[in-house]
Structures are given as C-alpha cells and as structure tokens.
N, C-alpha and C positions, 0 to 999 in steps of 0.2 A: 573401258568396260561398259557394256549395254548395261542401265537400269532395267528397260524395257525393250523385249526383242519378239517380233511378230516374225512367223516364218510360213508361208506358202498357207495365208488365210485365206478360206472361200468362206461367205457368213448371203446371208439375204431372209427372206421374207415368205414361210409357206415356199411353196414350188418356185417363186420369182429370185433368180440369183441376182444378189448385188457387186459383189464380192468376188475379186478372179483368183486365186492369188498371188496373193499382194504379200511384201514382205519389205520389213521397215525397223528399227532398231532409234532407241534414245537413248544416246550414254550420259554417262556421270558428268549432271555438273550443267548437261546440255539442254538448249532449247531445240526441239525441232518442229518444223508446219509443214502442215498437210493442204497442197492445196488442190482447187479442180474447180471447174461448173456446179453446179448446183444438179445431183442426181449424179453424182460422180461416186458417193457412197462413202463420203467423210463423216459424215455422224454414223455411218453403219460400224464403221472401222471403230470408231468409240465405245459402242456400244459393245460391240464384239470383246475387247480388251475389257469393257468393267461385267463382263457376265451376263449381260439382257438381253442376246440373243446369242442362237448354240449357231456355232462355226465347224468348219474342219480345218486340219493345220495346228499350228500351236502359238498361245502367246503364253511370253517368258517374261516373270516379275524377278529378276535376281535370280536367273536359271529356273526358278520354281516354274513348271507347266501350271495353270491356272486352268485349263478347262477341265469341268465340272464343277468349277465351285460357284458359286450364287454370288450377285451384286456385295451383298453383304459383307462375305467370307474376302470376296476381294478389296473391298476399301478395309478392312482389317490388318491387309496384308501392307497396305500404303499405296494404293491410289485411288487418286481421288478427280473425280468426276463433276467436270461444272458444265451441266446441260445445256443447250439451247434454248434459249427462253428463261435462264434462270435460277428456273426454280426456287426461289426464296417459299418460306414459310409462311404468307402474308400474315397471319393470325398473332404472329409472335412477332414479339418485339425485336429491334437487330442484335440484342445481348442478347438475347433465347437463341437467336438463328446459328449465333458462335456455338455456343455453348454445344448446339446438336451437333454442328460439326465436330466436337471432341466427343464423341458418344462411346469410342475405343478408348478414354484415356483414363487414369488415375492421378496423374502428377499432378493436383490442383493447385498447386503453387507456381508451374510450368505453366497450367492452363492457364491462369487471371495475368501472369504475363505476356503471353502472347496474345490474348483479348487486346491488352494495350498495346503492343507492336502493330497490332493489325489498325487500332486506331490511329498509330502514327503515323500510317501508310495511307490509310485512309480519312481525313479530320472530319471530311460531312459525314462517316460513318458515328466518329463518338459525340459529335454535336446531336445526334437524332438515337444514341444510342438507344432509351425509351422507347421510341415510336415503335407503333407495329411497322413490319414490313411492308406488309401492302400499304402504304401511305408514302412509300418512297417514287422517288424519281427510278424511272428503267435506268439511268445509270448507276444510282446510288444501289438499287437491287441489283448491277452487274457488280459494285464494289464488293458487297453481302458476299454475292453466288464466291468469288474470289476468298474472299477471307472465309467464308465456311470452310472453303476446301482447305485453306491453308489450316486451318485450324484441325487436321488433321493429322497434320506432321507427314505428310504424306513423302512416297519413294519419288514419288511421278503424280503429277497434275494431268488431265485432260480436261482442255478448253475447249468449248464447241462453240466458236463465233463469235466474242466475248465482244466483239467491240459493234455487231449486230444492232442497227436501231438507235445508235449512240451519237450525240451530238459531237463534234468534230475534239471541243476542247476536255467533251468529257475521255473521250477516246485516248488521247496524247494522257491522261491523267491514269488511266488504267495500265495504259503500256509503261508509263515509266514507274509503276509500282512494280508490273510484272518483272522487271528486268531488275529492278532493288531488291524484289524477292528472289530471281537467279544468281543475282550477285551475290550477294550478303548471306543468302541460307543454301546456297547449291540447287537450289528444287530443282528438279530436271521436269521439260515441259515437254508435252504436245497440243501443239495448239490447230485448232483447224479455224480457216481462217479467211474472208471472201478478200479484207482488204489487203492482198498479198505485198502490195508494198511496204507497209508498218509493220505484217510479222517479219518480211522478210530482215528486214532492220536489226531487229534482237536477235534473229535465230542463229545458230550454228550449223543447222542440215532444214534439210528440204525438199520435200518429194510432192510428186504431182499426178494426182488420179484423174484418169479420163473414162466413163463409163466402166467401172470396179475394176482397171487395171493401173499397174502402176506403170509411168512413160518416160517420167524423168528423173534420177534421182543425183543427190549432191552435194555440196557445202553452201550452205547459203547464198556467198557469191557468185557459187558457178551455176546455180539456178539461174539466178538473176541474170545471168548475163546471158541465158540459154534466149536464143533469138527467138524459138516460138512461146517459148513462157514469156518473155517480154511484151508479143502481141496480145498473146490470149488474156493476159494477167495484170502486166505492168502499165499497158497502155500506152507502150512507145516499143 
C-alpha cells in the first residue's frame, strides 16, 4: 500500500516549468530516492508534496488528495519535511528544536519519550541538548533537522540532501540512524539525494529525474544496476 502516491505532477516557478509529469509512489514500511543532476527538480518535487508551491496533478497522503491544503494543514496530516540547508531554529536550544517539532501533539508523556529515543539515536545531540542551535556543527544541525522531523510522528519523511556538506563519518552516522529509524518505527521515506550510492544502500525503490521528467524507475537494485544510472550517478 502507497503511504505517499504523486501522479502526473507538473509544479515550477511563475511561467518557468520545472516539473513534467512525474509520477512516483512510497509505500508502507519503504524508503525511496530521488535522484538526478542538480536542476532536475528534486527539491521542487518536495516542495510540491509539502504544499509550497501550487502543482497540477495530484499528491496522495493515505488516498487523501492534498492539494489546496497549506504547508501546515499538511505536516498535520504526517509529513514531514527536512529542507535543505536544514533549517534548525538557531536561536533555540536543541530541546526547544524537538519540542517544535511536536507542535501537532498532546501525548506529553509519548513526547519526553521520544526526545529520549531521539537522543539515543543521536548521543552528540543530548550531550549539547542545552546549546542553541546555531552553535552546532552542520552535522549535528543535520541530526536536529532529522529528529525534528521525526518528532512529528510523521506518515512519510521528506529528506532533501541530508547528507549535503557533511563530513564522510558524520554521513555513515546519519544514514545508519536513518535506516534504525525505518527499521524499528516503519517511517517510510523520501529521500532526495546527490550521493546516490549511500541512499541507494537503504532504499527499496528508486527513481531518476532528468530536466522535470522522470527516466528511470525501479527497485533499488534494478536502478543500480541500470548501466546509464551507473555512469551518470555511480561512477562506474
């Protein structure tokens, strides 16, 4: 069963189309990456799905049609969106950063538990849980960006580059969290993604946008083993 199902989305910018459409599906349980060059239209596709920019076509939360609703109305519904670059709250400390991310919850007894799962997942996060944000390492802010989202309880995650700017060991640290949290909680993911060989690793599907259309699509291994996704992507 699709968590999340996009069908025949066109999205872009004022008069500028990015967006052909493209049609892409995350099921239960699943990770899937998005990959392509850079101007291929992988952060539009994110964007499209959490409500920041109006589309044609439809994206489907749990059958539910989602367009007209606002960024808002949609992380409400369970997805949750980790931007590029971030976005932490620098002002606030990484306890406040959690916290916002349960900004749809009541279970406060469910919440202050999963604060601590998320530190288990992450240890330099509750080592520095005090500091402000902006005082962190760009990794330790990609753990943040991570654990907000997750602190969401969310249907479906959208990653946009998570491992962008990231030191080699901090990267291997973030991916094997990502996969503890598909394993252990089901999250179903979309991840977009430049170093296609590391999402390719975790994912279960896997599609490849080239200038807002889609070219390839497949099971993780059969991407991989797609001989021009290999050159363009893999690097062999």
């Amino acid at each position: 069963m699709s968590v999340l199902e996009i069908k025949g989305l066109s999205a872009g910018y004022g008069r500028i189309a990015v967006l052909h459409n493209i049609s892409l599906a995350v099921e239960e349980g699943h990770v899937a990456v998005l990959l392509g060059a850079n101007g291929a239209g992988k952060t539009t596709t994110l964007r499209a799905i959490s409500g920041m920019i109006k589309y044609s076509g439809q994206v489907l939360l749990d059958g539910k049609d989602l367009k007209g609703l606002g960024p808002d109305q949609i992380a409400r519904l369970g997805v949750a969106h980790g931007v590029q670059g971030r976005g932490t709250f620098v002002d606030l400390t990484v306890e406040d950063n959690l916290m916002v991310g349960a900004f749809r919850r009541k279970d406060k007894v469910q919440i202050a538990e999963d604060v601590e799962r998320i530190y288990q997942l992450f240890p330099r996060l509750a080592e520095r849980r005090k500091q402000k944000a902006g005082s962190l390492s760009g990794g330790e802010q990609q753990m943040l960006a991570v654990g907000r989202a997750l602190m969401l309880k969310p249907r479906v995650m959208l990653l946009d580059e998570p491992s962008l700017g990231l030191a080699p060991v901090i990267i291997d640290t973030l991916y094997e969290a990502l996969q503890q949290i598909n394993r252990t909680l089901g999250t179903a993911m979309l991840i977009v993604e430049q170093n296609a060989n590391l999402a390719l690793e975790i994912a279960n599907d896997a599609y490849v946008l080239e200038t807002g259309s889609m070219v390839v699509t497949g099971t993780a291994a059969q991407v991989a083993a797609n001989d021009a996704v290999r050159a363009a992507y893999l690097g062999h």
